[in-house]
C-alpha positions as CSV (number, residue, x, y, z in Angstrom):
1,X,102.2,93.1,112.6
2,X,105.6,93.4,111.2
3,X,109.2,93.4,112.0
4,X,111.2,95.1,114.7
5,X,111.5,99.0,113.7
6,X,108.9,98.6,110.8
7,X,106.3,101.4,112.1
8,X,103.9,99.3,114.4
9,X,103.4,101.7,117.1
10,X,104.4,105.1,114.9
11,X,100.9,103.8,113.2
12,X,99.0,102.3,116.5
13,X,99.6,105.6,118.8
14,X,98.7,107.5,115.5
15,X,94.9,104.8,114.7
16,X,94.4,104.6,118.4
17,X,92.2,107.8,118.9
18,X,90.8,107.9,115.6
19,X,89.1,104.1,116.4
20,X,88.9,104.9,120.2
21,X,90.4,101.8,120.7
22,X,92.4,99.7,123.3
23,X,95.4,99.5,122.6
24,X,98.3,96.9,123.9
25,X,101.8,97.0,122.7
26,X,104.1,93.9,122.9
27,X,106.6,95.1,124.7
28,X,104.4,96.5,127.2
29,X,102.5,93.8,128.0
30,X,106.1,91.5,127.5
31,X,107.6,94.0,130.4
32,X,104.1,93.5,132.8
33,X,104.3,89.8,132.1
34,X,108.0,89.8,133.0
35,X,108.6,87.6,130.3
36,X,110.7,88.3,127.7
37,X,111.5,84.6,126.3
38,X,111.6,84.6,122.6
39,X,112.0,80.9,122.3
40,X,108.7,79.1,119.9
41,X,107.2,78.3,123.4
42,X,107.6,82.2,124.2
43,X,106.5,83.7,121.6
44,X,103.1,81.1,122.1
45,X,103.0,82.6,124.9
46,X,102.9,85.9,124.3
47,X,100.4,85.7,121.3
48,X,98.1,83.7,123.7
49,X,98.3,86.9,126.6
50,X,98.2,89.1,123.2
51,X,94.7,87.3,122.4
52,X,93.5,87.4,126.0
53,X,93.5,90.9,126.4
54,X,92.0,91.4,122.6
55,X,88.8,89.1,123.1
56,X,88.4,90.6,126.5
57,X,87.7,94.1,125.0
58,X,86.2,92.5,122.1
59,X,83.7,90.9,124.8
60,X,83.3,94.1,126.0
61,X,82.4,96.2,122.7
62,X,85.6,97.8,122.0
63,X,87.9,98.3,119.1
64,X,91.1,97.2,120.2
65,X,94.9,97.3,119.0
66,X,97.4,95.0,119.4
67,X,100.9,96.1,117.9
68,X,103.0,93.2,118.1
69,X,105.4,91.5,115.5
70,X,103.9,87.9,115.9
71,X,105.9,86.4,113.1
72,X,104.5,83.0,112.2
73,X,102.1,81.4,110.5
74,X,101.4,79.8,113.5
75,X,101.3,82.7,116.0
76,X,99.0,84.5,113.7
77,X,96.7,82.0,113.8
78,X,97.0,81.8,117.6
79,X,96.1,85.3,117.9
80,X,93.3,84.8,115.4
81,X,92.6,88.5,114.1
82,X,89.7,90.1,112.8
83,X,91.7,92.8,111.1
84,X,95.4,92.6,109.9
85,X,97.3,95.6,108.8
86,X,101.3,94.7,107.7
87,X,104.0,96.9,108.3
88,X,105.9,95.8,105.1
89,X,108.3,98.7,105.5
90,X,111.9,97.3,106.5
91,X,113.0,93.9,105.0
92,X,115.1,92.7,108.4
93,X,114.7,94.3,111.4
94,X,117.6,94.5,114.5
95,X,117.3,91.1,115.7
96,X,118.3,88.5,113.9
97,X,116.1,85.6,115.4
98,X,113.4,87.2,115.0
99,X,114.7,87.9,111.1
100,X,115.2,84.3,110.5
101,X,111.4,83.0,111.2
102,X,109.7,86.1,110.0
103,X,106.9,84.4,107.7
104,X,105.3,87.3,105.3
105,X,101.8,86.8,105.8
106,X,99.3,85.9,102.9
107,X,96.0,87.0,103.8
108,X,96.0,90.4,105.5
109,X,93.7,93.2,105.1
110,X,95.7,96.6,105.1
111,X,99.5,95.9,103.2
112,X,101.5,98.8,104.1
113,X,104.4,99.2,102.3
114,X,105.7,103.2,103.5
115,X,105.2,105.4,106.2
116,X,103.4,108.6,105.7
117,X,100.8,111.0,107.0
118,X,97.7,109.4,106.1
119,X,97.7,105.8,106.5
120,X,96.3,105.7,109.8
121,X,93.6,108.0,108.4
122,X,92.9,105.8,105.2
123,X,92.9,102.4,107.6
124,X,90.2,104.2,110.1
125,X,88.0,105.5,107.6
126,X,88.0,102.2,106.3
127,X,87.5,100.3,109.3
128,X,84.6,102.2,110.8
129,X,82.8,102.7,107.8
130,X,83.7,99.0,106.4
């Protein structure tokens, strides 16, 4: 999770093969869904279809990604995930709404606070030996 533009899918398409993992990116699954309301009832929404497609392959014995900026308290505890990683690289991102409820998260269990080479290495190594 994180803001617009703060590396979420330079890290996910980089993590995704090393975990062998589903992966489903917001705006993906926004443009399938033909739904691209960002109102509080929106973005409900889209953490809900976010969390359907999760616990399916989590039903189904796979790792899975979801790289999506859910920015509340609440819709992180809509989702409800096993693993967080931040993307605590940008302090605003380009869209102001989304800038102006943007809740840092308390609990998460990967902070990242730069890009480089090796954090998708350090977070799998982690992860599947954790």
């Amino acid at each position: 999770m994180g803001l617009p533009g703060s590396g979420k899918t330079y890290l996910t398409e980089r993590l995704q093969p090393l975990l062998k993992a589903a992966w489903y990116n917001a705006d993906k699954v926004r443009e399938m869904a033909n739904d691209w309301d960002f109102s509080d009832d929106g973005r409900t929404r889209q953490s809900n279809r976010m969390r359907t497609f999760a616990d399916f392959e989590k039903q189904n014995g796979r790792f899975v990604l979801c790289d999506f900026v859910c920015p509340t308290k609440e819709t992180r505890e809509n989702f409800d995930a096993d693993i967080t990683i931040w993307m605590d690289t940008i302090k605003e991102g380009r869209f102001d709404d989304t800038n102006k409820i943007f809740v840092a998260p308390k609990n998460v269990d990967f902070h990242i606070t730069d890009w480089n080479d090796h954090n998708h290495d350090d977070i799998a190594k982690e992860i599947l030996n954790g």
